[in-house]
C-alpha distance (Angstrom), angle and dihedral (degrees) to the residues before:
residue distance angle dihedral
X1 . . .
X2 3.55 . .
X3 4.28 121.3 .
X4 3.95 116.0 -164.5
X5 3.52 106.8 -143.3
X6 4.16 138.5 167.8
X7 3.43 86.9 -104.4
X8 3.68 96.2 49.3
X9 3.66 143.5 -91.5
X10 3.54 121.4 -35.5
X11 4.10 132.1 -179.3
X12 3.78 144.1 171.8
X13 3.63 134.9 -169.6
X14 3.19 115.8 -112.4
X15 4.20 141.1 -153.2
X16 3.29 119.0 -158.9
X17 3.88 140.5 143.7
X18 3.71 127.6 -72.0
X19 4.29 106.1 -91.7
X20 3.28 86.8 23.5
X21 4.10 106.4 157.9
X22 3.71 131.0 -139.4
X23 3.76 92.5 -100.6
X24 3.65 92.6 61.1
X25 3.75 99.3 46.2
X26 4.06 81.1 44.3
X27 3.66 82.9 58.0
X28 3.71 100.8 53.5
X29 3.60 100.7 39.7
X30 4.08 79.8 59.3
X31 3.23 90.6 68.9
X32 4.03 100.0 39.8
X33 3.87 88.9 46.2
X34 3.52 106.5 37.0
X35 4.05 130.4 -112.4
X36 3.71 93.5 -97.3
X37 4.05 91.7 55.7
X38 4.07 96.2 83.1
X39 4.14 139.8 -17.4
X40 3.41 92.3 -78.7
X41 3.68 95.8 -170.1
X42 3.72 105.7 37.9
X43 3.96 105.3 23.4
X44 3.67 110.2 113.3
X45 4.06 119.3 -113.4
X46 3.65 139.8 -149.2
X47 3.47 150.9 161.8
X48 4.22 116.5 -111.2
X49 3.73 91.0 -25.3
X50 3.67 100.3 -44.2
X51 3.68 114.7 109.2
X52 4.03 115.9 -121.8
X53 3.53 130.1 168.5
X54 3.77 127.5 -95.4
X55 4.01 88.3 -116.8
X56 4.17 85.3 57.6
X57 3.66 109.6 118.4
X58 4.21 104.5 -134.9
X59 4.02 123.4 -156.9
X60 3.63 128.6 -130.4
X61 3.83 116.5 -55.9
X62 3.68 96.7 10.7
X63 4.19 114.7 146.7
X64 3.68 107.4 -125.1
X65 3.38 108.4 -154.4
X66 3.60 133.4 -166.6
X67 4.13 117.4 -154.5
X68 3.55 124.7 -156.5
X69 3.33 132.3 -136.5
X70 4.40 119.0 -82.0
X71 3.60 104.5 -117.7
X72 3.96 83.2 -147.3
X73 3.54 139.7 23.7
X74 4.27 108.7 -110.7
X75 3.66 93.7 -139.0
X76 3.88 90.0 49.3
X77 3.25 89.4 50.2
X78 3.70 95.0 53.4
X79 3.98 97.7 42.3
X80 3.85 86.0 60.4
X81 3.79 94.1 41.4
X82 4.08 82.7 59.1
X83 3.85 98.1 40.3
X84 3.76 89.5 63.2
X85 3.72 91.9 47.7
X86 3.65 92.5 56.6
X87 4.09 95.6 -103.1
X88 3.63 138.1 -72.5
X89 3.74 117.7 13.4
X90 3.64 97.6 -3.4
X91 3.80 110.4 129.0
């Protein structure tokens, strides 16, 4: 399991039984990583960077990983970024 944080990036092993699902692994690492370490209930979830539900069944040795939230949007970010250098292709 591996929990993104603002403090950095923080995993566990975990063992758990066979069909377990990503809300019970979500679950465990809770308590192995504290409450405070990531939105337990609401942060999204995946699977080596591709985004599964928390009802997806994962296989032996898979890295669950638990994204937080973007603080911004990247394409807001970049539409402002050219508004205050006067548009396209202005640098």
């Amino acid at each position: 399991m591996a929990c993104d944080t603002p403090a950095g990036i923080l995993q566990c092993e975990l063992q758990l039984p066979e069909e377990a699902t990503i809300e019970v692994a979500l679950a465990a690492a809770r308590t192995l990583l504290g409450s405070d370490a990531a939105n337990w209930d609401r942060a999204g979830t995946g699977i080596y960077g591709k985004v599964c539900g928390r009802g997806h069944v994962w296989a032996d040795g898979d890295r669950i990983e638990v994204y937080r939230a973007l603080q911004l949007d990247p394409r807001a970010r970049r539409r402002e970024r050219a508004r205050h250098r006067g548009g396209r292709g202005a640098r």
